[in-house]
C-alpha positions as semicolon CSV with decimal commas, in nm:
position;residue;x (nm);y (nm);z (nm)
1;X;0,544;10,963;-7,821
2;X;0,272;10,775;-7,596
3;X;0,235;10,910;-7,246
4;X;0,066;10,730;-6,963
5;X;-0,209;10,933;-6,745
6;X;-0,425;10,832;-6,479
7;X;-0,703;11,034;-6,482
8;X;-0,847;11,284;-6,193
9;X;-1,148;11,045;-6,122
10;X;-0,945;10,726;-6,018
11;X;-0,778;10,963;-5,797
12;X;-1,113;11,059;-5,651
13;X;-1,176;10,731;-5,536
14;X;-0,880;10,550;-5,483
15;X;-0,657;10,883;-5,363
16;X;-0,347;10,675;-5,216
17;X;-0,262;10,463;-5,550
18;X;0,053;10,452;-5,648
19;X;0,198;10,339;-6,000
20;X;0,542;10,281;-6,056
21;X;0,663;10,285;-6,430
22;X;0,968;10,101;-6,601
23;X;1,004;10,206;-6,957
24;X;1,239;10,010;-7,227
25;X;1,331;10,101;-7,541
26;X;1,510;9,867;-7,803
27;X;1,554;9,566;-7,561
28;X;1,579;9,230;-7,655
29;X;1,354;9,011;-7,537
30;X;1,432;8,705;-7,739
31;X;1,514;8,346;-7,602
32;X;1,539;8,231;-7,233
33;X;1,707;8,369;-6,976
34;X;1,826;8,127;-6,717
35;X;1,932;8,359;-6,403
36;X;1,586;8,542;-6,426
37;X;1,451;8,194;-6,406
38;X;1,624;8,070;-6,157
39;X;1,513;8,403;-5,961
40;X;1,155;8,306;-6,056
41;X;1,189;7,952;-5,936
42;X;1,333;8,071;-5,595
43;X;1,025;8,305;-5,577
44;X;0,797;8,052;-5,626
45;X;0,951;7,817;-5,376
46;X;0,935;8,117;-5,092
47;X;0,629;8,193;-5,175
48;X;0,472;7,831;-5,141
49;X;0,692;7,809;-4,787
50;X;0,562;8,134;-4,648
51;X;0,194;8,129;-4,764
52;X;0,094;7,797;-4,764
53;X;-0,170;7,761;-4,534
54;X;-0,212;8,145;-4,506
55;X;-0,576;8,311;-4,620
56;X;-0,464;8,433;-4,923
57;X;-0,738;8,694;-4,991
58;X;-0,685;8,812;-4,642
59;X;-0,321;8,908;-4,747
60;X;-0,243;9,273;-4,618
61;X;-0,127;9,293;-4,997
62;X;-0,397;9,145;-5,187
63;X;-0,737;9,209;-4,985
64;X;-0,686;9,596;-5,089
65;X;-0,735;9,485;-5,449
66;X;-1,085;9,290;-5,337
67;X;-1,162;9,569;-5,171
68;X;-1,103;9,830;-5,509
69;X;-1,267;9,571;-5,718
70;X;-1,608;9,570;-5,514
71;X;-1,589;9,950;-5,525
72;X;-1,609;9,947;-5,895
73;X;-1,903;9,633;-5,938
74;X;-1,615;9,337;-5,958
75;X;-1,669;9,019;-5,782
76;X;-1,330;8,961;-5,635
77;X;-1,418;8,591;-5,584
78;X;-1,511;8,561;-5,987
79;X;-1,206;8,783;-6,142
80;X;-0,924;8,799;-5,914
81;X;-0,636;9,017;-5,942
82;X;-0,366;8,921;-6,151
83;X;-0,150;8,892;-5,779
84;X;-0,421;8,675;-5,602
85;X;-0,427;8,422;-5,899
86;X;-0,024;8,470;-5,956
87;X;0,028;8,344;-5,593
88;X;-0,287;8,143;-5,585
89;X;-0,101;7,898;-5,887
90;X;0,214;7,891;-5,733
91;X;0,100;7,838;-5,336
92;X;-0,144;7,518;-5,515
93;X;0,213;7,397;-5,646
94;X;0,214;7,470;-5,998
95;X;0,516;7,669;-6,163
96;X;0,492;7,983;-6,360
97;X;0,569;7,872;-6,778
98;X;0,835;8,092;-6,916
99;X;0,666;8,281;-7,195
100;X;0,974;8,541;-7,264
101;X;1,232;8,710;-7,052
102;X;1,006;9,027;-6,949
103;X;0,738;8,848;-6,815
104;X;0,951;8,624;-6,646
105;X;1,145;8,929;-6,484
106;X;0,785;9,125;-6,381
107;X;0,654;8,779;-6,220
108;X;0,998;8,778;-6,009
109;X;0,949;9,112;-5,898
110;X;0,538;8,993;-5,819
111;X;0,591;8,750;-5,624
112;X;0,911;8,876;-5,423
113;X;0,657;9,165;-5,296
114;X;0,347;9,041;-5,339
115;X;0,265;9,306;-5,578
116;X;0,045;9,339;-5,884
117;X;0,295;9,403;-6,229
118;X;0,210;9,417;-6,560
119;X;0,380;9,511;-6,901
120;X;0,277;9,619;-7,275
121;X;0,457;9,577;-7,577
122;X;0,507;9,995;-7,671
123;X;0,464;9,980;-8,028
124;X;0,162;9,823;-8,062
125;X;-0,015;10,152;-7,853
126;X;-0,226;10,358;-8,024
127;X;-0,201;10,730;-7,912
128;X;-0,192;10,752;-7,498
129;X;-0,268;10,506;-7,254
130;X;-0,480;10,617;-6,966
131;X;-0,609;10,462;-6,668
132;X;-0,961;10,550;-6,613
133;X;-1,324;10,441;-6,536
134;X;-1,502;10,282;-6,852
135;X;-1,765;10,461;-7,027
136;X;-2,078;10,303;-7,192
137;X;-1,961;10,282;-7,546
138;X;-1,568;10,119;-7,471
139;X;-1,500;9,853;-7,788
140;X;-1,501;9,521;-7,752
141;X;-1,163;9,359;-7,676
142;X;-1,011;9,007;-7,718
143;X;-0,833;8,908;-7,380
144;X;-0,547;8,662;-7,363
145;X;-0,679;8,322;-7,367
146;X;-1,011;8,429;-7,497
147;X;-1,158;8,351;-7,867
148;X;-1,410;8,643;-7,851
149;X;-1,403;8,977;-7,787
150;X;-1,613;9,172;-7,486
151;X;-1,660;9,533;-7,425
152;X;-1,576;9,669;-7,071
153;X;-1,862;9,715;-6,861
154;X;-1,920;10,070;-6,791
155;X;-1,795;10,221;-6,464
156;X;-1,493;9,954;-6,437
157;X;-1,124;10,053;-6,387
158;X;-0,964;10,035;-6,753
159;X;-0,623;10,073;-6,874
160;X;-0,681;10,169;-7,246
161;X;-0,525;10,335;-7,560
162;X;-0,694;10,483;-7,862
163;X;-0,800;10,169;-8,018
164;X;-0,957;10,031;-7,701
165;X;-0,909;9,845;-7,349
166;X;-0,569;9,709;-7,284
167;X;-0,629;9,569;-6,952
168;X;-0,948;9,502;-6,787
169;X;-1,073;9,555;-6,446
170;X;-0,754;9,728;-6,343
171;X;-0,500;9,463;-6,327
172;X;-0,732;9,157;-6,406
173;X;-0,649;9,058;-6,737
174;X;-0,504;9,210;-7,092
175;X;-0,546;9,230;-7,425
176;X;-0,393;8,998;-7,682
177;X;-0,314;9,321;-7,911
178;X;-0,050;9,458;-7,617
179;X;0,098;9,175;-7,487
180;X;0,442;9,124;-7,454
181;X;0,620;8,865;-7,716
182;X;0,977;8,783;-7,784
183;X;0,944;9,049;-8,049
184;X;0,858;9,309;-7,782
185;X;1,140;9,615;-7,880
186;X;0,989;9,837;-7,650
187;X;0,801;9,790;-7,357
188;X;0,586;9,950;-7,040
189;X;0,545;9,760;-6,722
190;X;0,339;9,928;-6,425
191;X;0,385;9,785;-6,093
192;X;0,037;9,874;-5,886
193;X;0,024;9,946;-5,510
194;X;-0,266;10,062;-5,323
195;X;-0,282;10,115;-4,919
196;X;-0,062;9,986;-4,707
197;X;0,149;9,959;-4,996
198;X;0,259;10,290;-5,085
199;X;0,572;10,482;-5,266
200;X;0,870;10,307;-5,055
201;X;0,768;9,941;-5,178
202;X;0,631;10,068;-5,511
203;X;0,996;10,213;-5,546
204;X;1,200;9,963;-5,479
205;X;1,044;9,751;-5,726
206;X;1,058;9,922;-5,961
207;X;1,370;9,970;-5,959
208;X;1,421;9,606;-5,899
209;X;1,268;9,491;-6,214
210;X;1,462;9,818;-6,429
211;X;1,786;9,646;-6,318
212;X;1,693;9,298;-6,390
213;X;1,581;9,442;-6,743
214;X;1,849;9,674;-6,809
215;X;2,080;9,370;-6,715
216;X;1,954;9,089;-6,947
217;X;1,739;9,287;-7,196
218;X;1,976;9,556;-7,273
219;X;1,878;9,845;-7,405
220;X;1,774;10,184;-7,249
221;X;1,646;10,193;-6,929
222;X;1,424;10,457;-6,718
223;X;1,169;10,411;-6,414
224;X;0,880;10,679;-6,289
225;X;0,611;10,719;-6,057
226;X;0,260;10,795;-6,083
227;X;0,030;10,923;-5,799
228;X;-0,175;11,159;-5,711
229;X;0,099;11,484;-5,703
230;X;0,188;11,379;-6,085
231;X;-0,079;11,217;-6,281
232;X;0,078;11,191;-6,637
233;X;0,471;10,984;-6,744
234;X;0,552;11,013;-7,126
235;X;0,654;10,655;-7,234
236;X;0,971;10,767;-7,347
């Protein structure tokens, strides 16, 4: 069984991350789910009251993320984090599509706290998933949206498996090969924090979202944390 590890050099430079882990085995993720919806839509609609007309890269919970990106030779401005553009599109006025119940659920749990979540369908890993600095040789990957495949550039902040990259630039955008699909049986989803976010907030929603999973997804269950004191979760 796949474990997750971040390894000791992202720790070296960004010391106070925090990851919190929600793992799901044989959910189903099939269909539309109305209350998660609804939740989503009532997100959206505080968010657009409480940040319109706010400097959104200035937010205490998003500028942190420009900040990490510039350290590792992203231009924030160019590829924002998944958070900036998630609350970027729904401040402008536009509503999140439903693409299946998971994503839904991690986008709730986004917005509510201004957080950066993500999720990967589990059986479609190859070996472990670690969250590390790109090296020179990383293979080409094929991000969502994208017809062509690019390699990492070297020194960048990676989530990959054996086969390649799953997620580039940290939290900017995935691969097609992990995504989650109404097929997804079993699942990861990492909810990021980095100062002043730390373990309380990461917590909590983390435990948010393995509620509004283990309520309308079924299946089994279990949340973890990553940071520096433990460095490694098996995804089991």
């Amino acid at each position: 069984m796949a474990a997750l590890r971040v390894t000791d050099d992202i720790f070296e430079r960004f010391p106070e991350a925090v990851l919190g882990i929600v793992i799901a085995h044989g959910i189903d993720n099939a269909g539309e789910n109305a209350e998660i919806l609804a939740q989503l839509r009532t997100e959206e609609a505080r968010t657009r009251a409480e940040l319109s007309g706010v400097q959104i890269s200035e937010h205490p919970h998003i500028a942190p993320w420009r900040e990490a990106y510039r350290a590792f030779g992203a231009k924030p401005k160019d590829h924002p984090s998944s958070i900036e553009n998630l609350v970027r599109r729904v401040v402008k006025g536009h509503s999140l599509p439903h693409i299946n119940t998971l994503v839904d659920a991690y986008n709730t749990i986004s917005l509510r706290h201004v957080l950066q979540v993500g999720g990967e369908d589990l059986d479609t890993i190859v070996g472990d998933v670690l969250l590390a600095f790109a090296g020179e040789d990383e293979a080409p990957v094929v991000l969502l949206g994208e017809p062509e495949p690019r390699a990492p550039r070297r020194g960048e902040v990676i989530y990959k498996d054996d086969a390649g990259a799953i997620c580039r630039r940290w939290n900017w955008k995935e691969a097609d090969r992990t995504k989650l699909t109404t097929g997804t049986r079993d699942a990861f989803l990492v909810i990021e924090g980095l100062p002043p976010v730390g373990p309380d907030l990461v917590d909590r929603a983390t435990a948010e979202l393995a509620d509004l999973i283990r309520s309308h997804c079924g299946g089994r269950v279990t949340t973890a944390r990553i940071d520096r004191g433990r460095r490694t979760v098996p995804l089991l």
